[in-house]
N, C-alpha and C positions, 0 to 999 in steps of 0.2 A: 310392699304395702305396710309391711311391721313399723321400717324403719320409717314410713312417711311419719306414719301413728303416732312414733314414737317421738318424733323429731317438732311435731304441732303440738303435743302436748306440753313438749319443754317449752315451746314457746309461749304459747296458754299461760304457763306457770309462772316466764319470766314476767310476761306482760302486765298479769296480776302484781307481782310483786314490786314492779316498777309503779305500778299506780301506788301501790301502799308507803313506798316509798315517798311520791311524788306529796302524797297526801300528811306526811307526819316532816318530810321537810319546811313544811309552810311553817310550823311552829317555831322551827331552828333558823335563825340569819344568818343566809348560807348567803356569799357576794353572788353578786348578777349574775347574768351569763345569758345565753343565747336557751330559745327554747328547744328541746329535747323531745324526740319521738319514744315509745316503748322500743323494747330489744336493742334497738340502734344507736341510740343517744343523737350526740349529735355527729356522730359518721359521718352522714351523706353531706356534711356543710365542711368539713375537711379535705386538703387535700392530699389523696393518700399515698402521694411520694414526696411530698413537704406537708404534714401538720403543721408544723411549728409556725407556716408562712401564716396558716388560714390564725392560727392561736393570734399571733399577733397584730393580722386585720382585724378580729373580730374585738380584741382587746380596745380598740377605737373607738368603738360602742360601749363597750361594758367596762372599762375602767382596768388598772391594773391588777388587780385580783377579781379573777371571775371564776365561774363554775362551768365544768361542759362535761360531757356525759361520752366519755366511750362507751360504747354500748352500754350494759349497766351499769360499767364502773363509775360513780362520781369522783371526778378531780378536780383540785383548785388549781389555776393553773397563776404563777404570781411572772409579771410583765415589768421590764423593767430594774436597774441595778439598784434603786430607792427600795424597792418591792422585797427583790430578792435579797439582797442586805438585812435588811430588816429581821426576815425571815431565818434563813441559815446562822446570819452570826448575832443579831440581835436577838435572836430569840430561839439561837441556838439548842435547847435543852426538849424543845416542844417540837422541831423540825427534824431533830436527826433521825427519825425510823425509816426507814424502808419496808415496801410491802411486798409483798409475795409474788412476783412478778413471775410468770405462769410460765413460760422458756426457761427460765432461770432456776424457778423451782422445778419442772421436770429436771433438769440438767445437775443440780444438786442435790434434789429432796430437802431443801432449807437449809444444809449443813455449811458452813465456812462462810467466810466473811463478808460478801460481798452484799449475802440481803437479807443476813440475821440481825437479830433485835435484842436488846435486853444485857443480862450478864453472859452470853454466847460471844457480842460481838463486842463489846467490853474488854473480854479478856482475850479474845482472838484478835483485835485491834492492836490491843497495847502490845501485847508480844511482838504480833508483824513490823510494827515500826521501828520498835526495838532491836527487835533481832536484824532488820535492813541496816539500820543503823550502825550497829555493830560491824558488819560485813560488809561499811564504806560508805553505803545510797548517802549520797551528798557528800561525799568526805575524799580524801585521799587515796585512798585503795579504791574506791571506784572509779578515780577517775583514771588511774592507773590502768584498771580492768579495760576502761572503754578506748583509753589511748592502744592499748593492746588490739583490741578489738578494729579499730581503724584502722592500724596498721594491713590486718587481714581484708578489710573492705576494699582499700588504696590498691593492692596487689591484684586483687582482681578486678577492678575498673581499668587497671593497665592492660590487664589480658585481654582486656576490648580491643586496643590496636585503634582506638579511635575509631573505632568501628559503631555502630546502630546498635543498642542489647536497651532490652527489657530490665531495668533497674531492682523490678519485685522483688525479686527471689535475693537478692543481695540486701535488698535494703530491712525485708524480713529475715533473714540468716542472720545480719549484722547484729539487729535488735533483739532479737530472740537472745543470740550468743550471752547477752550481756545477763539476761534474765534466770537462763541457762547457770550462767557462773554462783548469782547469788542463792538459786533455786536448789538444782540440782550437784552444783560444785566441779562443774565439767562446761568446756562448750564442745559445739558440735562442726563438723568439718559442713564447707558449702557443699559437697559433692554428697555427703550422708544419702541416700536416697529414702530411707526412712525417717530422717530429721524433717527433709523436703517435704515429705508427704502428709509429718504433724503440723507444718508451718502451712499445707494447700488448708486441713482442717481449718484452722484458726481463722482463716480467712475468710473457706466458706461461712463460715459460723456468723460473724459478721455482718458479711452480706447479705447471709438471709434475713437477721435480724433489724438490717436496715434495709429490707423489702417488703413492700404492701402486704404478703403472705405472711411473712413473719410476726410482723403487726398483727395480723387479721390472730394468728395462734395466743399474743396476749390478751388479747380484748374475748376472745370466743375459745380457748381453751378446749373445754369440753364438746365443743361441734369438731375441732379439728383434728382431734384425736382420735374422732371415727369415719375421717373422710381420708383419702390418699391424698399424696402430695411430697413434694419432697422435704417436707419436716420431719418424715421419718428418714429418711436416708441421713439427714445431718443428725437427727441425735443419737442414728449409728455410729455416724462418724467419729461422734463427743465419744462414746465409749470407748473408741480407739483412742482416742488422746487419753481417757482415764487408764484403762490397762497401763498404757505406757508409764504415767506419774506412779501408779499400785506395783509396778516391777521395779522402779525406781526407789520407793520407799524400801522395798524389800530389801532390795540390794542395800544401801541404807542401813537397813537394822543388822543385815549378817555382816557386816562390818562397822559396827558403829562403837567409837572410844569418844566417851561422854566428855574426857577432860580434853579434848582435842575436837570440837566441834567443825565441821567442814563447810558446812551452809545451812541453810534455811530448816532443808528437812532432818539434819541430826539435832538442832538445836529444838525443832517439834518433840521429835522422837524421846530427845533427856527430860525434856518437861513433862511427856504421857510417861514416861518410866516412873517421875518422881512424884507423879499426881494419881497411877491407877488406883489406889485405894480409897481415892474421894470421889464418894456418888456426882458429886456438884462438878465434877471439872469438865472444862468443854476442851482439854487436849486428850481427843479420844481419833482412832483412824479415819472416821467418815468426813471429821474434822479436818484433818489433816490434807486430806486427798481433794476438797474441794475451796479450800486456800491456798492448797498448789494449783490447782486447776483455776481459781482465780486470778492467782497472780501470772501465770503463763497466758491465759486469752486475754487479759487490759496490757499488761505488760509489751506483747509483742504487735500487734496491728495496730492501733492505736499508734502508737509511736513511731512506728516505719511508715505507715499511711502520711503523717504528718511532714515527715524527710521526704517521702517522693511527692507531693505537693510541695513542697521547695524547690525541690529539683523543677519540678515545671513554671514558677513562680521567676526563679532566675533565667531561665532559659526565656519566658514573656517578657521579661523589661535583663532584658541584656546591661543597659544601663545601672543599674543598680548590681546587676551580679559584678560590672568593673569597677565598681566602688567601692563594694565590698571585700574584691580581690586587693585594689589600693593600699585599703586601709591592713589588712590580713598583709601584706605583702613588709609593711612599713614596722609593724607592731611583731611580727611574729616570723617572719622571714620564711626561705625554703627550706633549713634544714636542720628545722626540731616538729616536737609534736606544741601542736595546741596545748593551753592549760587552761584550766576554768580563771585562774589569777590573769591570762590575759584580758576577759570580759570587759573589764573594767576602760581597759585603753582603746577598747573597738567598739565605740557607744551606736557608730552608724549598722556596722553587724547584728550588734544586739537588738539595735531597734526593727532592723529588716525579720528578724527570727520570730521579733513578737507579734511584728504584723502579720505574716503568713499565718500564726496561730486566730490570731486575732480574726481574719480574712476565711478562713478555712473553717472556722466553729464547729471541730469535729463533733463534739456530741451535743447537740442545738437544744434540745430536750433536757441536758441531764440525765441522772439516771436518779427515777421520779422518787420522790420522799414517799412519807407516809403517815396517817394522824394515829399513833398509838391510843391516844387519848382527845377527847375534843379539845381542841385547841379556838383561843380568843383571840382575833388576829384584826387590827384595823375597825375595829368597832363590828366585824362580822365570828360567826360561828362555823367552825373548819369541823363538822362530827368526825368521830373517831370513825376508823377504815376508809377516811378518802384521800385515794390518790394525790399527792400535792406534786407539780412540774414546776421547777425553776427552769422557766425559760432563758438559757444562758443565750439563744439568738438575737432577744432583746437585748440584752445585756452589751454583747460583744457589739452590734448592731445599733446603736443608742443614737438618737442625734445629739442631745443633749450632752454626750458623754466624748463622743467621738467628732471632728471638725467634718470629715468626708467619709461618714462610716460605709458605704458599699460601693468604695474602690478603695485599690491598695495602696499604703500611705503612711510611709514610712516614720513621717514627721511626725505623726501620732505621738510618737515616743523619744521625741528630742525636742531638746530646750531653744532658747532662741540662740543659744551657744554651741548647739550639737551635743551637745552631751544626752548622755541618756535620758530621759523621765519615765518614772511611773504612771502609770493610772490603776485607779484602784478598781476601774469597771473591767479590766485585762482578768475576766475567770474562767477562762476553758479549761479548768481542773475543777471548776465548781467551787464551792468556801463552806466552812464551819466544820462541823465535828463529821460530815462526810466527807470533804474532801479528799480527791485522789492520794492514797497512801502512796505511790510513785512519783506524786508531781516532781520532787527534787531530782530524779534518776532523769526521769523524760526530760528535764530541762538540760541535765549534763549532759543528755545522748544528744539531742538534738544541736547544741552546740558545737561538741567537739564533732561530733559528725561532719555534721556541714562545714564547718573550719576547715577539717581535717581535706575535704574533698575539693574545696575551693581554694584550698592555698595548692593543688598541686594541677586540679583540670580544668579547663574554661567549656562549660556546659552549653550545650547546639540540640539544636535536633533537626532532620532533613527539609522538613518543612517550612523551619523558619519559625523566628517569636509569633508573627501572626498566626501559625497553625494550632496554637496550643490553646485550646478551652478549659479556662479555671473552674468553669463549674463543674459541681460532685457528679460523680459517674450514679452514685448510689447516694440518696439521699432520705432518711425518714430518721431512723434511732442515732444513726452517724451520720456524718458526710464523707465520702469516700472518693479520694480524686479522680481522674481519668489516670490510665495508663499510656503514656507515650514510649515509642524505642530513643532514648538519648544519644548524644554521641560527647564522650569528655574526652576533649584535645588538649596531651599532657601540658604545662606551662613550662619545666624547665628537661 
């Protein structure tokens, strides 16, 4: 009876507040948007294993920039690459916050990169790119690392025997490895079974997060932190993953020669060495442990997610997977590795890679901004603390932008020559001063990856192309493919 007590009163309190809200919003020109209930926002008009679908029906109505109400939280939600341009790079200086995204801050307590503000993420930005930089992302020694890294993938797609297997677990090893090398300066073997078990975490993680439940924990936080459910078993999980980064540092610092830096976390570690004495520095450990912890959860599912939607991609239009082998076969032969300097001469490869990205719009959403400050935007008023979503599904989804945007279509991105072309609506890494600090790595992986796998097996599965459903298994914060068992039948 406490807890009902307790549980109407909050809501009592939201409900007032959302009117008070409701009532000092009239003054501010806030864009359109659909009308909103107390507590709920506009919830119940969403749907809650695709938002993003209902966000950009209802944009139809209310124009490309509108207002909708997660439960109390108000978000601008901008529709459209005109919108979103505008926004991130046009007006870059007033979009780039991020807000306190309620998973993410239990998961962190606000520390490291991924959804601090201010001079925190400033200085933890610039390092991170820098020190990636340094240690190859984009560059020669990484692609070195990830040609290495193939080698090991390739080996064990043989061990199949052309047999039926589950791609997961290889395609997150593969990825990880890679992250592993710049992260912690080791990879990990496929049979690890504690490696496997931090690679099930990451996954779950995920998943939950692109499930209705998950959702339901950012919008209503404080209700779901006193009800059961398995949000608490996964941010046990997350603490497993943390111990393991906190034994790693450790290890780390009882071996650590500053003039001989190894990875990621010795080059942290010499920077807190040379800064402990400055109140102001944000290379302090809580720091450190959840920028490793960021870059290991985007870093690895995220981009293996992406390779095994390829993998099913090829296996649905067989057609283009032997075109692809063609051209691979002509350019690059059986026996070397992939280079990123081949790219150039495989324009029909390139353009198949971008549409899978393109097609698959893993994080449809984005990952939402935030108004530090009221921001002036298209003749409307964005107040400060609201949520703003670049809908990257409009985006990647365009008609305007795209000739056949929801089917797959290769020629999006060839000339009347074949040759490559850009588009500059192609942002599933998102644009401006947020943008993914891995975009460059994920592009290398995904290439040499897939190069690497298609110059040597021609991809089936028992079914047949008709059995394979492209649509997401898991679909709300990401899109996440289906899992099928492949079968890759060596070529030479």
């Amino acid at each position: 009876m406490e807890l009902f007590a307790t549980f109407l009163l909050a809501g009592l309190i939201i409900a007032f507040l959302w009117l008070l809200k409701v009532r000092s919003s009239k003054h501010v020109c806030l864009p359109p948007g659909p009308v909103s209930l107390p507590v709920i926002g506009n919830l119940h008009q969403l749907d809650k294993r695709a938002p993003f679908k209902t966000m950009l029906k209802l944009s139809e109505s209310h124009g490309p920039v509108m207002t909708v109400y997660l439960g109390p939280q108000r978000s601008v939600v901008l529709v459209g690459y005109d919108a979103v341009k505008e926004a991130l790079v046009d007006q870059a200086d007033d979009f780039y916050g991020r807000g306190p995204i309620p998973f993410l801050m239990r998961v962190t307590r606000g520390y490291g990169l991924a959804i601090s503000n201010g001079e925190r993420w400033r200085q933890l930005r610039r390092f991170t790119l820098t020190t990636l930089r340094d240690f190859g992302m984009g560059r020669k020694g990484m692609e070195e690392w990830i040609q290495e890294e193939s080698k090991h993938l390739v080996a064990r797609i043989e061990s199949t025997k052309a047999t039926p297997f589950d791609p997961t677990y290889f395609m997150s090893c593969t990825v990880s490895n890679v992250i592993c090398c710049l992260v912690f300066g080791q990879r990990f073997s496929y049979d690890d079974d504690h490696f496997l078990s931090l690679l099930q975490i990451i996954s779950d993680t995920l998943r939950f997060g692109s499930s209705p439940w998950g959702q339901m924990y950012n919008v209503f936080p404080w209700l779901m932190e006193r009800l059961p459910g398995r949000h608490h078993k996964v941010f046990a999980r997350i603490e497993e993953l943390k111990k393991f980064i906190v034994k790693k540092i450790q290890e780390h610092q009882d071996t650590l020669d500053s003039s001989s830096p190894r990875d990621y976390i010795d080059c942290f570690l010499t920077r807190l060495s040379q800064e402990k004495h400055i109140p102001t520095t944000e290379f302090h450990h809580d720091n450190l442990v959840s920028t490793v912890l960021n870059l290991y959860l985007a870093g690895t599912e995220t981009t293996s997610s992406t390779i095994r939607f390829a993998l099913s991609v090829l296996i649905k239009h067989p057609e283009i997977q032997d075109k692809m082998q063609q051209e691979i076969d002509t350019v690059v032969g059986p026996g070397r590795c992939p280079y990123m300097e081949d790219k150039k001469s495989l324009p029909f490869t390139d353009a198949v890679l971008h549409e899978i990205q393109r097609v698959m719009d893993i994080v449809p959403m984005s990952i939402p901004h935030y108004a530090l400050q009221d921001i002036s935007f298209r003749g409307y008023t964005i107040p400060k603390d609201t949520v703003v979503i670049p809908l990257l599904h409009s985006v990647l989804k365009e008609e305007k932008q795209w000739a056949t945007p929801w089917s797959f279509n290769p020629q999006h991105f060839l000339d009347q020559n074949g040759k490559f072309k850009k588009n500059p609506a192609f942002l599933p890494f998102s644009a401006g001063k947020r943008a993914c600090v891995g975009e460059s790595l994920a592009r290398m992986e995904i290439f040499l990856f897939l190069v690497s796998i298609l110059q040597r097996f021609t991809l089936s599965c028992s079914g047949g192309p008709d059995s394979v459903d492209l649509s997401p298994e898991y679909s709300s914060f990401a899109n996440l493919p289906r899992t099928y068992k492949i079968i890759a039948t060596p070529r030479w």
